[in-house]
C-alpha positions in Angstrom: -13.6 27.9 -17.2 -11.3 30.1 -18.3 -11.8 32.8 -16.2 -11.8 30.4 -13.3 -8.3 29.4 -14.2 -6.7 32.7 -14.9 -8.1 33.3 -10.9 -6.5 30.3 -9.6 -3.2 30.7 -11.3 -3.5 34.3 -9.9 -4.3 33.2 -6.5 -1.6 30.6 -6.9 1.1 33.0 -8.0 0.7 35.5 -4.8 0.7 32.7 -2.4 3.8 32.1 -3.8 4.8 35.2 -3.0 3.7 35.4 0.1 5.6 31.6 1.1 8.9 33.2 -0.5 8.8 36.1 2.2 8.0 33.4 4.9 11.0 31.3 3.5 13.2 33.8 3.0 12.7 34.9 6.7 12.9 31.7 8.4 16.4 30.8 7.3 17.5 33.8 8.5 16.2 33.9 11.8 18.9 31.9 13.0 21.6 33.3 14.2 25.0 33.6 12.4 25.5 31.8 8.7 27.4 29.1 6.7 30.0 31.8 6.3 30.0 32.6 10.2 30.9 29.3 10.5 33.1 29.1 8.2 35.1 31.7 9.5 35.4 29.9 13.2 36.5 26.8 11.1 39.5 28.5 9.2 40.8 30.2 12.8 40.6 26.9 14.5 43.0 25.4 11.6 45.5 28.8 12.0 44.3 30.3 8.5 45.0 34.1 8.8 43.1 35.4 6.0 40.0 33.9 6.7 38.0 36.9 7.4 39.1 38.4 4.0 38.1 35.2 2.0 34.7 35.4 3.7 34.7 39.3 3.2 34.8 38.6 -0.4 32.1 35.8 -0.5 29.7 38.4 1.0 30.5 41.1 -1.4 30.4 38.6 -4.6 26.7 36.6 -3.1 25.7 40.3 -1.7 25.0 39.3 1.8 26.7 42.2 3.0 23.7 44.0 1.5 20.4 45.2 3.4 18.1 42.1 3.9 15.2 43.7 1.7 17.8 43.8 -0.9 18.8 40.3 -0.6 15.3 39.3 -0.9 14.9 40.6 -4.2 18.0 39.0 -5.6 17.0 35.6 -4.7 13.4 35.9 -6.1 14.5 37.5 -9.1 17.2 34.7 -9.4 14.3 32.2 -9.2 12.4 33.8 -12.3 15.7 33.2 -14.2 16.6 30.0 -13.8 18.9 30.9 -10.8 18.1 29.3 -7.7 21.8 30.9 -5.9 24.9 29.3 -4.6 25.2 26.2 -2.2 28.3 27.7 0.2 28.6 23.8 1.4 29.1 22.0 -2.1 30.7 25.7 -3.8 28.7 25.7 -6.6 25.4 26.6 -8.2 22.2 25.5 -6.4 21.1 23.9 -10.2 24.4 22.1 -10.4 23.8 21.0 -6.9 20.5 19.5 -7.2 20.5 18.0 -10.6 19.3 14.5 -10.7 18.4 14.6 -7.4 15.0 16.9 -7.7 14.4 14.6 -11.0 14.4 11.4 -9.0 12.7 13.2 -6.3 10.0 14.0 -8.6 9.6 10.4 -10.3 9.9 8.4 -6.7 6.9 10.9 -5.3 4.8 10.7 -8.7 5.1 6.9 -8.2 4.2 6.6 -4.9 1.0 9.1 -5.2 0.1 7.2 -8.3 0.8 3.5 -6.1 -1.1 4.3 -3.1 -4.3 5.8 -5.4 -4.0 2.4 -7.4 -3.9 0.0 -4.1 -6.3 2.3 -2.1 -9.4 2.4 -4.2 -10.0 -1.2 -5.5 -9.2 -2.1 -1.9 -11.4 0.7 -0.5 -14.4 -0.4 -2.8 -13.9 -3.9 -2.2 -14.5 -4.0 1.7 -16.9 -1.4 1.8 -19.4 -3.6 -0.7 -18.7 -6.6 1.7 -18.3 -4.7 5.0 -18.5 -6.2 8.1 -17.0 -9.6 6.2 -13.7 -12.3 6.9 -12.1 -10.1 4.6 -13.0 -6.4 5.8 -11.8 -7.0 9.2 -8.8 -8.7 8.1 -7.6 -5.8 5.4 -8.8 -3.0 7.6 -6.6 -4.8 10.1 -3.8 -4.6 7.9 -4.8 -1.1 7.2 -4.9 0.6 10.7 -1.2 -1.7 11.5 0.0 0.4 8.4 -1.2 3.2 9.8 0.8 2.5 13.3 4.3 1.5 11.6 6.5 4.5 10.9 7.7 4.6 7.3 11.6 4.5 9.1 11.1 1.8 10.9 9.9 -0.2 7.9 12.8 1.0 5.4 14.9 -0.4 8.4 13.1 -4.0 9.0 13.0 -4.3 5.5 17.1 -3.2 5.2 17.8 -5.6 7.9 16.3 -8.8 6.3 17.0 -7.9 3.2 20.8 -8.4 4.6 20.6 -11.3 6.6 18.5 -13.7 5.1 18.8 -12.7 0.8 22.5 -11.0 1.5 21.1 -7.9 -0.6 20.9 -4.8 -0.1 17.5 -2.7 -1.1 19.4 1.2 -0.7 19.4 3.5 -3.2 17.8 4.4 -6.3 19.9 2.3 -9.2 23.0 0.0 -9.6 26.1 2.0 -8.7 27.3 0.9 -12.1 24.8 3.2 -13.5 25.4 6.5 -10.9 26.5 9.9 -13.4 26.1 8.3 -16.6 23.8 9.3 -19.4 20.4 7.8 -19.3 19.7 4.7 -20.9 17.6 1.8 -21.3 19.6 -0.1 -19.0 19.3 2.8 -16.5 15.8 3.4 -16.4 15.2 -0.5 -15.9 17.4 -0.4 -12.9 15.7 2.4 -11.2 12.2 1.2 -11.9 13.4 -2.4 -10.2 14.5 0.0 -7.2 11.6 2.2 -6.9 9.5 -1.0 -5.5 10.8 -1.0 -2.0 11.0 2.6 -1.5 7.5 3.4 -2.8 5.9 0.7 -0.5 8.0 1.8 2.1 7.0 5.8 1.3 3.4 5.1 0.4 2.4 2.3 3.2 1.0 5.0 5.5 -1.1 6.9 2.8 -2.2 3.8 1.3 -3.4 2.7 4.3 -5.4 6.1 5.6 -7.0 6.1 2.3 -8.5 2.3 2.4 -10.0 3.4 5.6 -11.7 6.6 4.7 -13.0 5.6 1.3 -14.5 2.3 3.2 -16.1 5.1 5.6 -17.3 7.3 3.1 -19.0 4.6 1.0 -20.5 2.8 3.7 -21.7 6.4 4.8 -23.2 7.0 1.3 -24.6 3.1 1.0 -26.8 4.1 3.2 -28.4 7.4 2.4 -32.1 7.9 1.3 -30.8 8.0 -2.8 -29.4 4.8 -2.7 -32.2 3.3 -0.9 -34.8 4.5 -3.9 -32.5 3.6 -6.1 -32.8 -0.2 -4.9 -36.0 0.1 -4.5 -36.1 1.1 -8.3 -34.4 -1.8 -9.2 -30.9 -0.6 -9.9 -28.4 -3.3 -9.4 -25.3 -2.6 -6.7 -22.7 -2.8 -9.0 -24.1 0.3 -10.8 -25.5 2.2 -7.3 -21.5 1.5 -6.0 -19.9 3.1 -8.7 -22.3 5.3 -10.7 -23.9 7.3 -7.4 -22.1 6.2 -4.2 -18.6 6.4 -5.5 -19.1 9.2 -7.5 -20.0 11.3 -3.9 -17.3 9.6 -1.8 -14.6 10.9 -4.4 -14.4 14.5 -3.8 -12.4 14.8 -0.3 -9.2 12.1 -2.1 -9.5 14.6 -5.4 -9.0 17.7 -2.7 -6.3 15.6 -0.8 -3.9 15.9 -4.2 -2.6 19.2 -2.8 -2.1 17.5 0.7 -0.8 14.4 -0.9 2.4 15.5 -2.7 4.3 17.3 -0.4 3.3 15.0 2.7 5.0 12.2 0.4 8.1 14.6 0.0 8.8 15.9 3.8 7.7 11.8 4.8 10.5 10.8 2.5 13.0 12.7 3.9 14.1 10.3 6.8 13.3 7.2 4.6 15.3 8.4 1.9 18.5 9.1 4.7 18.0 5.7 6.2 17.8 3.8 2.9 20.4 5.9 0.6 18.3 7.6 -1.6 19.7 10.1 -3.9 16.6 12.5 -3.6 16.5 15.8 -2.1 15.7 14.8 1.5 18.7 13.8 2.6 20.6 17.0 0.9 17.9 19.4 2.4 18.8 18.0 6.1 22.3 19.0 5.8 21.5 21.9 4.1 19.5 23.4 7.2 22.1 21.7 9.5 24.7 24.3 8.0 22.5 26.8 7.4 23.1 26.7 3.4 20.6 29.2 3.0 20.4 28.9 -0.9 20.1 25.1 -0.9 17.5 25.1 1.7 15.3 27.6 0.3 15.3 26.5 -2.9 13.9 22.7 -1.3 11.6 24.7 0.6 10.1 26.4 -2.0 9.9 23.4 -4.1 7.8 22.0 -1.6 5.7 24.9 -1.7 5.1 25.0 -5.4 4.1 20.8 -5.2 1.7 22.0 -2.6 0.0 25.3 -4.6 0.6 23.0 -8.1 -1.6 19.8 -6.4 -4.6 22.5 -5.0 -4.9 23.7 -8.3 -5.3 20.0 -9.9 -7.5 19.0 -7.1 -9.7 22.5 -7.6 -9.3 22.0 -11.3 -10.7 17.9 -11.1 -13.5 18.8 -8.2 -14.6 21.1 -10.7 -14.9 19.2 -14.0 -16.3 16.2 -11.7 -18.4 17.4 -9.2 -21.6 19.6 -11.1 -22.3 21.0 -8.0 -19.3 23.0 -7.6 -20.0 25.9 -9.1 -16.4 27.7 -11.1 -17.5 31.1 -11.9 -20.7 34.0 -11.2 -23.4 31.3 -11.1 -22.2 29.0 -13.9 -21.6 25.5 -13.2 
């Protein structure tokens, strides 16, 4: 096992790698900068000097330098702690994103964890009384979660929430409670506000799930195995979840690595319709203004949720699943 891990992280490390390069050269494929921009905004408002303050941006962030060069100062900046400078906000990329990435990271740990919860009693249910009232009405309700947009919901929901409770279900806490120190008070005010959002976030998911683990059981229900093992007596509630359930689970264990950072880029829109202080709504004007820092540093956050969840998915197939092998011939 632990040669097997040592690989993984190995494997996960230079795909990181590689996803930096890709990252790096993507935001600068387009052409001109924040500072280009910059530039055309200080001339339009008569500022004289506005080639020399930029002049001495590039020199002090090093964008005057080959891009090769660049490269290898923001990498090496991300093994210290540096993630660079947001040109839009003028100041550090850290100071930028703050509490932001921390809520980002609770609101998406919530949702995964709420649409695993809903999906799998709900999944098992129907699929041991398939073909019932209450299949076709829940995979109803399944395949019209499936066909709502998450956006459209946060706004349904926003609408009336406003015109028939004269609330309003934005944002992530009480505005009493935005930039102070973290309390009791405060953490009981963002878990009351992470129930909208989460059902909002996770509806979709939740409902794609329900209808492949109601596939894959019914699928397995009916294999040769679980015929003998009726025939040996074996009583359902032990040949659902001791053998069929056992061999539905490992595609939703590989789908971790899927999972997280679908929930983060399908929260972006949500989380700029319904005022959420998370990272989506900071990484879309980060790529409108070509804040190259800012959005490379939400892109490669995204890409270490992604490598992160493969290697807990590969990690659980592994310890659950015997057939997997996770080394030369040992299982």
């Amino acid at each position: 096992m632990i040669r097997y891990l040592a690989g993984r992280i190995a494997t996960m490390l230079g795909t990181l790698a590689v996803i930096s390069v890709l990252v790096f050269t993507i935001i600068q494929l387009p052409p001109g900068d924040y500072l280009s921009t910059t530039i055309a905004e200080l001339r339009a408002e008569g500022e004289t000097q506005a080639e020399e303050k930029v002049a001495f941006l590039r020199d002090l962030y090093g964008l005057d330098k080959p891009l090769p060069l660049q490269y290898l100062t923001w990498v090496s900046g991300f093994v210290q702690g540096d993630f660079g400078y947001s040109f839009e906000y003028g100041r550090p990329v850290a100071e930028v994103i703050g509490d932001r990435l921390f809520l980002t990271l609770i609101l998406n740990f919530v949702t995964v964890l709420f649409i695993y919860l809903v999906s799998f009693p709900v999944g098992i249910y129907v699929a041991a009384r398939r073909y019932g009232q209450v299949d076709y009405t829940l995979s109803f309700l399944g395949y019209l979660g499936l066909a709502t947009p998450n956006f459209l919901l946060a706004l349904i929901l926003l609408y009336f929430a406003n015109t028939l409770f004269g609330i309003s279900v934005g944002g992530l806490m009480d505005p009493d409670y935005t930039g102070e120190a973290w309390t009791a008070g405060k953490m009981g005010s963002l878990a009351a506000h992470l129930v909208v959002p989460v059902v909002v976030i996770g509806i979709s998911g939740t409902a794609a799930m329900i209808q492949r683990l109601r596939a894959n059981l019914i699928d397995e229900l009916q294999k040769p195995y679980i015929v003998t093992a009726r025939a040996k007596g074996l009583g359902e509630r032990r040949i659902l979840f001791k053998y069929a359930l056992r061999s539905a689970l490992n595609p939703f264990i590989s789908d971790i690595g899927d999972l997280l950072p679908q929930v983060v880029s399908g929260s972006v829109i949500v989380s700029a319709i319904m005022s959420l202080p998370t990272t989506g709504p900071m990484l879309l004007s980060s790529l409108r203004s070509q804040d190259m820092y800012l959005a490379g540093s939400f892109l490669m956050f995204l890409a270490v949720l992604t490598v992160v969840g493969m290697l807990v998915s590969d990690i659980a197939l592994a310890l659950i699943d015997p057939r997997i092998r996770i080394g030369r011939g040992t299982a």
